[in-house]
N, C-alpha and C positions, 0 to 999 in steps of 0.2 A: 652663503657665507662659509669659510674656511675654516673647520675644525682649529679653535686655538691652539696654541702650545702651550703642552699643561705638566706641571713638575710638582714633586712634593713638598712640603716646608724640610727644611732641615732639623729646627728645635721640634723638641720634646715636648709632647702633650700629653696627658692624661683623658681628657674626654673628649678631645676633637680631635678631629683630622684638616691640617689646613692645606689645600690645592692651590696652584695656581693656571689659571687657565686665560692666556692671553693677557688684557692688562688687569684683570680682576683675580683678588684673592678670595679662596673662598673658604670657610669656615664653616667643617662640618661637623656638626654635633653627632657624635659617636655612642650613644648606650640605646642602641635601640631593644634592646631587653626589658628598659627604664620606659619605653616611650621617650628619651629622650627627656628627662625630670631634671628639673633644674638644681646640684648641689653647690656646695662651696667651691669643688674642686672643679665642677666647670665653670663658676664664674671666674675665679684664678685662671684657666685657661684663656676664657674671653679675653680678659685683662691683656694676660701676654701677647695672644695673637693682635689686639692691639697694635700693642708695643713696635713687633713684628710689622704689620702693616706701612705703622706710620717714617717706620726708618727706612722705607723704600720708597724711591718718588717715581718708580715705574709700575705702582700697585695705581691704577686711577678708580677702584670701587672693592668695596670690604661686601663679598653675599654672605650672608649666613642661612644653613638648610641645613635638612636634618638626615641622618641615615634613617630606614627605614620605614615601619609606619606610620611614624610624627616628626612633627617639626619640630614639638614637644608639647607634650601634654601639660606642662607646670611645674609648681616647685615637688623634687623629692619630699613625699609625703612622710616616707619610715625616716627621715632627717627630722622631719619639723616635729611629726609625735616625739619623737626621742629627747628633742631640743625643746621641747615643751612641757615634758612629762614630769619635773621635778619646780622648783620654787627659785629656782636661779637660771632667768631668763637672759644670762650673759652671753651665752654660746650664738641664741638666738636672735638677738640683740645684736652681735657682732656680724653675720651672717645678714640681716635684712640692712644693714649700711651699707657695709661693705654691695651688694647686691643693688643697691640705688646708685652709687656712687658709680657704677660699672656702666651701667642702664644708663645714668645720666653722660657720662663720656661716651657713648655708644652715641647716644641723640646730640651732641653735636659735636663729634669726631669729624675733624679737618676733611674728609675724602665721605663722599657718599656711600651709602651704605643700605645693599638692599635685601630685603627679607624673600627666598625663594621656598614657598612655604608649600610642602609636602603631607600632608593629610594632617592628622590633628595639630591648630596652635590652640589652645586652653591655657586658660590661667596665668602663670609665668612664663607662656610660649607666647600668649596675646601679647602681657607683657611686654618681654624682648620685640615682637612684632612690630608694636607702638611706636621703640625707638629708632625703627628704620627708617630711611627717605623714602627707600619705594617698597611697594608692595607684589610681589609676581606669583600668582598662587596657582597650585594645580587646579585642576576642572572639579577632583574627588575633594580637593583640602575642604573641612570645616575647622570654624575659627569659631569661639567665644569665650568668655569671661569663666566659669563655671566654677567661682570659691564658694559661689551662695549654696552649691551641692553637696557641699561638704563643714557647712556654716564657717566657713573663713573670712575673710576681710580679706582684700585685695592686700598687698606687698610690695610691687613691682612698678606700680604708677598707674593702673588701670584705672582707679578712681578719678586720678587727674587728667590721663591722659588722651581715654577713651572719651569722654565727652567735648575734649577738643576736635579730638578726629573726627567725629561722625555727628554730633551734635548732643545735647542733654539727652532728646527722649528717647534715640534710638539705642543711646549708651546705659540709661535704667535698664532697659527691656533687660539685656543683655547681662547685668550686673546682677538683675533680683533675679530673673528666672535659672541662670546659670547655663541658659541653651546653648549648642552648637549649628553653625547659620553656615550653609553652603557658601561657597567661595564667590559666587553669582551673586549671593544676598551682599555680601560684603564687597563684592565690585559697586554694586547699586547703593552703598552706603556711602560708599566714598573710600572706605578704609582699603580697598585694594585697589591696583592703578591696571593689573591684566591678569585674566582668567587663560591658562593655555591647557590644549589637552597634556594631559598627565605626564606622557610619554613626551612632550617636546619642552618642559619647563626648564632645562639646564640649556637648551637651542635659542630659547628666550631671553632668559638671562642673561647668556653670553653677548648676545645681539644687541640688547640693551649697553652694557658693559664698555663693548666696539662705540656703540652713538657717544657715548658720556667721555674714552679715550681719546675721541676728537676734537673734545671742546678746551677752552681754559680752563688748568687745576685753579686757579690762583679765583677767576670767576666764580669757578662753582660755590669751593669754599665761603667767597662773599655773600654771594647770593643765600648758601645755607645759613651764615649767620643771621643775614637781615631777615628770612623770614621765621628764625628761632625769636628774635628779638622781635619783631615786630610786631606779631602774634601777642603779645605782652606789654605793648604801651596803643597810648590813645593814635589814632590815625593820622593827624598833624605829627606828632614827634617822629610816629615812624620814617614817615615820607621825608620830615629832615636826616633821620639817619640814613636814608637811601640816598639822601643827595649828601651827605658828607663820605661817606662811603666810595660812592660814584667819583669823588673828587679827589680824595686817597689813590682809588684804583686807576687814575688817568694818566698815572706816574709810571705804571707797571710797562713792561716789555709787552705781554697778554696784549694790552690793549694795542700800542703802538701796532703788533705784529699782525692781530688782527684786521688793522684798520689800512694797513700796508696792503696784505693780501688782498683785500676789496677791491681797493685800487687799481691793482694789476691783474686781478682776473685768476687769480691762484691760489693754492689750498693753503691757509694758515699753519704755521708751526711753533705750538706753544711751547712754552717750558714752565710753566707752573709762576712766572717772576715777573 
């Protein structure tokens, strides 16, 4: 495969660095001093690179990875003592919405989005993790839950989310004990989709990136929504919304343009419409 072509963002960040590397934007989280600790100021950054993302229709996947050696370890600890340390839990308070509300846009942001996870994800790295579509971990990465190590409550949707991913029992384990589970363990839970060695995880990515640049934007999107939604109603209703869905999407250029190229024996050319 052909080294992408890869350029900088132009805006301004405070805790990331955003690339572009072929059709994929990627979002790198920058304190690696921190482990990569989740504050306000990088979720303000998430937010914008968002923003970023979604006003270009040549970005077809948002990765998020971390500089150094996490992907992140969780929320800024010296932030939440601090924001917790007095009887007015406002600052606090404003910080874990704002931080859901991000996370929830994150989980179903129009364009795929995947997590290229780099040695530790903990806590509010699990977190952000959760809200990706896919998962691409290094060989070294460990991933878990780990607030019960420090008596905290989860924050970030682990309580809800993790048991969706992986199932009830394997999500307690992980919640009560606070352990960290080799990237192999979490390929076999389900919650990772590929294990690559260390040194080839951005070669992966990219490659992945390329397959998903190929297909319908306008598809994929649907497809994300229906299985955000479906997940969440009885299996009758779903399956109706998959066929009103289907029925919507029959209208689109996507499909025509699709279904043209079959015909004739040559490569589809989507536009997202």
């Amino acid at each position: 495969m052909a080294e992408p072509h890869h350029e900088r963002s132009h805006m301004s960040y405070e805790c990331i660095e955003m690339e572009r590397r072929g059709a994929g934007a990627w979002v790198w989280i920058n304190r690696p001093d921190a482990l990569n600790a989740i504050s306000p100021a990088l979720v303000a950054d998430l937010d914008k690179a968002m923003d970023e993302v979604e006003a270009d229709p040549t970005v077809r996947a948002l990765i998020i990875s971390g500089r150094g050696r996490a992907f992140s370890a969780g929320a800024d600890l010296k932030f939440v003592k601090r924001a917790l340390g007095g009887s007015d839990f406002t600052e606090f308070r404003a910080f874990t919405n704002y931080l859901m509300k991000v996370f929830n846009r994150l989980e179903t942001f129009s364009k795929p989005v995947i997590a290229a996870v780099n040695g530790l994800a903990l806590a509010g790295g699990l977190e952000l993790l959760l809200c990706c579509d896919l998962v691409i971990a290094a060989q070294s990465a460990r991933i878990g839950d780990a607030h019960a190590n420090f008596g905290l409550l989860p924050g970030g949707g682990s309580s809800a989310r993790l048991p969706r991913k992986i199932g009830v029992t394997k999500a307690k384990f992980l919640l009560y004990t606070g352990d960290f589970l080799p990237a192999q363990e979490m390929y076999e839970a389900g919650l990772v989709n590929q294990v690559v060695p260390d040194d080839q995880l951005i070669a992966a990515t990219d490659k992945v990136v390329e397959t998903l640049s190929k297909k319908s934007p306008l598809s994929i999107a649907r497809v994300k929504n229906l299985v955000l939604d479906g997940m969440e109603q009885p299996l009758d209703q779903a399956l109706r919304l998959e066929l009103l869905a289907f029925e919507a999407y029959s209208h689109s250029h996507d499909l025509k343009e699709g279904l043209d190229a079959f015909n004739n024996k040559r490569t589809p050319k989507f536009n997202g419409t």
